[in-house]
C-alpha positions in Angstrom: 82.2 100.3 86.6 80.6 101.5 83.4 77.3 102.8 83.9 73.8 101.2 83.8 71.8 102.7 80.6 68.8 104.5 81.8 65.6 103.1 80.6 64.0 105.3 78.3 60.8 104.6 76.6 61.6 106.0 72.5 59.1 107.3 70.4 55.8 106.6 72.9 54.0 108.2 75.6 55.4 107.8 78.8 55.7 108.9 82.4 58.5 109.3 84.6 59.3 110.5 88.1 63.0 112.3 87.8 64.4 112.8 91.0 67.6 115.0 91.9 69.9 115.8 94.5 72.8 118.3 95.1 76.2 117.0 96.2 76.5 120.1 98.9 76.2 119.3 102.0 73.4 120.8 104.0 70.1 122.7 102.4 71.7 124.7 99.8 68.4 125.5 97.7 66.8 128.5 99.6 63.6 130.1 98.9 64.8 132.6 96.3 66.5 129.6 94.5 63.5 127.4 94.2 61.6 130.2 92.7 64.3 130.4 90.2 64.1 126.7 89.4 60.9 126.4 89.1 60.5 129.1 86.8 63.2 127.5 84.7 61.2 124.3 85.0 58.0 125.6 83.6 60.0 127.6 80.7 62.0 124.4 80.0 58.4 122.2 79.9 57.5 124.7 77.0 60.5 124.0 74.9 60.7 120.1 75.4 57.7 117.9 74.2 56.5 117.7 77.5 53.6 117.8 80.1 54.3 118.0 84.2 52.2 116.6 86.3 53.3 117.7 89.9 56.4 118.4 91.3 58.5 119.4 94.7 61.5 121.3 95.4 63.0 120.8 98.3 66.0 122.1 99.9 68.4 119.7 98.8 66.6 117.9 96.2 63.6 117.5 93.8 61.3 115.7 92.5 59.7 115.8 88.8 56.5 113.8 87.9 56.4 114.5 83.8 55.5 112.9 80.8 57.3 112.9 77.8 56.0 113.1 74.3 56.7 111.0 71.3 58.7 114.0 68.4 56.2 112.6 65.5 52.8 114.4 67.6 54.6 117.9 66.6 54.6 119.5 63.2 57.5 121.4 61.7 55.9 124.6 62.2 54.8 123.4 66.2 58.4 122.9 66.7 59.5 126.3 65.6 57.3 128.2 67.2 58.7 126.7 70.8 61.9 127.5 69.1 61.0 130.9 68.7 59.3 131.4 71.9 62.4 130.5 74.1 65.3 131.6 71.8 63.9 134.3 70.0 63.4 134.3 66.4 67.0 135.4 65.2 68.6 131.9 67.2 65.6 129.9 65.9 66.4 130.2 62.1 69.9 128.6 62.6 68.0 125.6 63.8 65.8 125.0 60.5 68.6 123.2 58.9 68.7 120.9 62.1 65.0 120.2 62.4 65.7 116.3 62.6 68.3 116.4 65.6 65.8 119.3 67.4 63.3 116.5 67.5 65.1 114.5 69.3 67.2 116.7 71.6 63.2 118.2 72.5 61.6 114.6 73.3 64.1 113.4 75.3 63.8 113.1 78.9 67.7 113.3 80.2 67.9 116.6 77.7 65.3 117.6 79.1 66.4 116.9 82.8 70.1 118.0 81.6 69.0 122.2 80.4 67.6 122.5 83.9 70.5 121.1 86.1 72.8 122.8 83.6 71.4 125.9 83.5 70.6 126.2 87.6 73.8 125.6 88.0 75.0 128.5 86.2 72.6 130.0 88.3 73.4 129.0 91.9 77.6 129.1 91.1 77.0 132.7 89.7 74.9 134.2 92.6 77.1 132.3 95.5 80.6 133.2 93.8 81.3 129.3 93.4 82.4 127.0 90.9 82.2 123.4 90.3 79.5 120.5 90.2 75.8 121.0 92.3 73.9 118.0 91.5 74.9 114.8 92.8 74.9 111.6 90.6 73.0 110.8 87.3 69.5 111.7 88.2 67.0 109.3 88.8 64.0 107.9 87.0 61.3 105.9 87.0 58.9 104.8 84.3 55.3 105.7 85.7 52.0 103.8 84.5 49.4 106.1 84.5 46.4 105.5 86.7 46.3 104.3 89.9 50.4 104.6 89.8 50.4 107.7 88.6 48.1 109.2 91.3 50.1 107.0 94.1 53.4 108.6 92.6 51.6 111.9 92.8 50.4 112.0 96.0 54.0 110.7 97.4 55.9 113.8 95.7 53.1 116.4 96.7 53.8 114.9 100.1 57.0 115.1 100.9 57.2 119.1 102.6 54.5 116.9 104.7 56.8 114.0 105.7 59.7 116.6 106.4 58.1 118.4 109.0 57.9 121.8 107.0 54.4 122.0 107.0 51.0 120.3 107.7 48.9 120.6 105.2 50.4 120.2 101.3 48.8 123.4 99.4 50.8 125.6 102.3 53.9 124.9 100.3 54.5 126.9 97.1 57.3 124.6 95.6 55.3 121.7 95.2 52.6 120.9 92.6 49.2 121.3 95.2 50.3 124.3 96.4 50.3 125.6 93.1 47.2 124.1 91.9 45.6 126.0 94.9 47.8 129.6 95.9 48.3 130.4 92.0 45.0 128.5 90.5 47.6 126.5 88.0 48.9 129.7 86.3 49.6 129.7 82.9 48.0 126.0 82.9 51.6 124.9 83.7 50.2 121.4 85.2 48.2 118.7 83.9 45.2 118.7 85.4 44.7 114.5 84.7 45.5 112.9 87.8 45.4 109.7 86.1 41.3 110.2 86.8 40.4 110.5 83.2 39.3 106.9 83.3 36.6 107.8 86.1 35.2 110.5 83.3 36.2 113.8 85.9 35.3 116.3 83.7 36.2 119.6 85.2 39.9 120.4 86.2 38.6 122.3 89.5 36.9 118.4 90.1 39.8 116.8 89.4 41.7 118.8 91.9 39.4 118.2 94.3 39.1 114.6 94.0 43.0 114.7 93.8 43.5 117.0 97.0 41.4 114.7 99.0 43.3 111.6 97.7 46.4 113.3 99.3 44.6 114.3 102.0 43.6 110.6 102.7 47.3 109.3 102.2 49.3 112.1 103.8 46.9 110.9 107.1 48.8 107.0 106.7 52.6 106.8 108.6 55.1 105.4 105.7 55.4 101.7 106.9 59.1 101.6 108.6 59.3 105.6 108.5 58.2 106.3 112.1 60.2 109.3 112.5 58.4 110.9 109.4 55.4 113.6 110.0 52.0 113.1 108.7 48.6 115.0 107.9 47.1 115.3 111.5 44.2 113.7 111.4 42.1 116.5 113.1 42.8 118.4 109.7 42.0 115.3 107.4 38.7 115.4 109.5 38.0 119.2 108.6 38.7 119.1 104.8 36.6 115.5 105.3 33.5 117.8 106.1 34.2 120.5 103.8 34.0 117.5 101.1 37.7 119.2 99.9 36.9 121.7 98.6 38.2 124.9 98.2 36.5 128.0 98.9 37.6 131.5 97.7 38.4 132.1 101.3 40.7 129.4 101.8 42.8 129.9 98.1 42.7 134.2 98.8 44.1 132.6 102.8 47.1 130.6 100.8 48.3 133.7 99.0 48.2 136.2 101.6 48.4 135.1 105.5 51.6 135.5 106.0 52.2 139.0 104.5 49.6 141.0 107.0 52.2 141.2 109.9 54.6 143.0 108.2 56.5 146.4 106.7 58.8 144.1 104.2 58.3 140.6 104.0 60.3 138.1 101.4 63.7 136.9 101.0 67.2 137.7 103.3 68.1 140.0 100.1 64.9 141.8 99.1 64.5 142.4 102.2 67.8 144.2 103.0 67.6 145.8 99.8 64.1 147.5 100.4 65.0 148.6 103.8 68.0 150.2 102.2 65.9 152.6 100.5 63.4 153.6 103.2 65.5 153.3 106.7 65.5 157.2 106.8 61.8 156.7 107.8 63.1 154.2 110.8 63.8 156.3 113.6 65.6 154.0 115.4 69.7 154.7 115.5 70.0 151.2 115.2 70.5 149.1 111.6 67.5 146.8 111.2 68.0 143.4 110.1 65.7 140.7 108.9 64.2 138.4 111.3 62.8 134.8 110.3 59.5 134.2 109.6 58.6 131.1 111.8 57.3 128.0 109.9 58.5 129.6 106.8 61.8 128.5 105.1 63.8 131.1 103.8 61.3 134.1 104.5 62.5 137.1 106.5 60.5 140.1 107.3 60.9 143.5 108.9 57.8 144.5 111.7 55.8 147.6 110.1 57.2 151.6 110.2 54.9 152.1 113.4 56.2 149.1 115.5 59.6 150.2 114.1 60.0 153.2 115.9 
């Protein structure tokens, strides 16, 4: 059967959510992986015409909420520069000649969608000795109004470590859009800050997050209809950030970076982990070899107790 045509919006604004999954069986994306791939995301969102407006990686799949830009908003010389920026200025001169077919390739969506499967990939099969396909079938999409949609859509992304049981409130996980709002403060203004609230005149981005967080807050408190089995915001917390008017103090975003690296000597992934005990288990007096331990409630976090508690 041939297959269906994806529906692309050409040469206009548009949203879409893209969503992915791997063909391997289990939860092949581990912590160190989704650091990877979202790094690649945000470099990838400053090549294409693009602007992302929330995301979540999971272990097996993600989600993508971006918007792609019509090719005749960017000059010649806006174009090269984001040539330059990601492929250096040597690789960018061989694309002058080209500057028609760089267009496109750079506002299209499954291009777009295509460098980062392509290139994690390489990745994942390079670091796990493997070869062959990761991703599933053809990606998904789904053409996004914006406003109340694109909020809804939001919200249901920024949700899902919620609905999987991985943690209780959204902002506690770093792979998906809230938490980065909140534990990095939107580094490097990777996200849109527009919600879809433009049209209720929110001025400041730390207002729109609010507003937006306690949207979430409000849905992530609802069971999906026919979803039983899925987790939900417990409503004792809804009822706190309800009195804190959802905000966020400089307690609670300094709390998001740094609770769970107090307890430890080493704290991070199976490898760094291994790798920095390596170079210091001459100070361990034990005769035994250390080895990583889980972090509870954290995915793909290990730690080692500190050089006192060691010994």
């Amino acid at each position: 059967m041939p297959r269906v045509s994806r529906m692309i919006i050409a040469d206009q604004t548009a949203v879409y959510h893209v969503m992915s999954r791997t063909a391997l069986d289990g939860f092949p994306i581990e912590s160190f992986e989704k650091d990877f791939l979202l790094d690649l995301i945000k470099r990838m969102a400053g090549l294409f015409f693009t602007e992302v407006y929330g995301f979540a990686l999971m272990d097996n799949h993600f989600h993508l909420l971006v918007k792609m830009l019509p090719e005749h908003e960017f000059t010649d010389e806006a174009v090269k520069e984001r040539l330059e920026r990601y492929y250096g200025e040597k690789r960018a001169l061989a694309w002058e000649g080209q500057m028609p077919f760089v267009r496109s390739k750079l506002a299209s969506l499954s291009e777009f969608v295509r460098e980062i499967k392509v290139n994690f990939t390489r990745f994942y099969n390079k670091r796990h000795g493997r070869r062959g396909y990761f991703w599933g079938d053809r990606f998904k999409s789904v053409i996004v109004e914006e406003g109340e949609t694109l909020i809804n859509c939001l919200a249901y992304i920024d949700l899902n470590p919620v609905r999987a049981g991985i943690v209780e409130r959204p902002e506690d996980y770093r792979w998906n859009s809230l938490g980065y709002h909140i534990q990095t403060n939107n580094k490097d203004g990777f996200l849109s800050t527009d919600f879809g609230l433009k049209q209720f005149n929110v001025k400041s981005d730390k207002e729109r997050v609010r507003l937006y967080r306690k949207y979430v807050y409000e849905t992530g408190a609802i069971p999906l209809a026919g979803k039983s089995f899925t987790k939900t915001i417990p409503e004792k917390i809804v009822t706190e950030e309800r009195k804190k008017e959802f905000e966020i103090s400089r307690t609670d975003r300094f709390f998001c970076r740094t609770r769970y690296f107090t307890d430890s000597g080493i704290i991070g992934s199976r490898e760094f982990v291994s790798g920095t005990y390596q170079q210091f288990k001459h100070l361990f007096q034990s005769k035994h070899e250390k080895k990583p331990k889980s972090v509870k409630g954290l995915d793909g976090v290990f730690s080692l107790k500190r050089l006192s508690e060691a010994i």
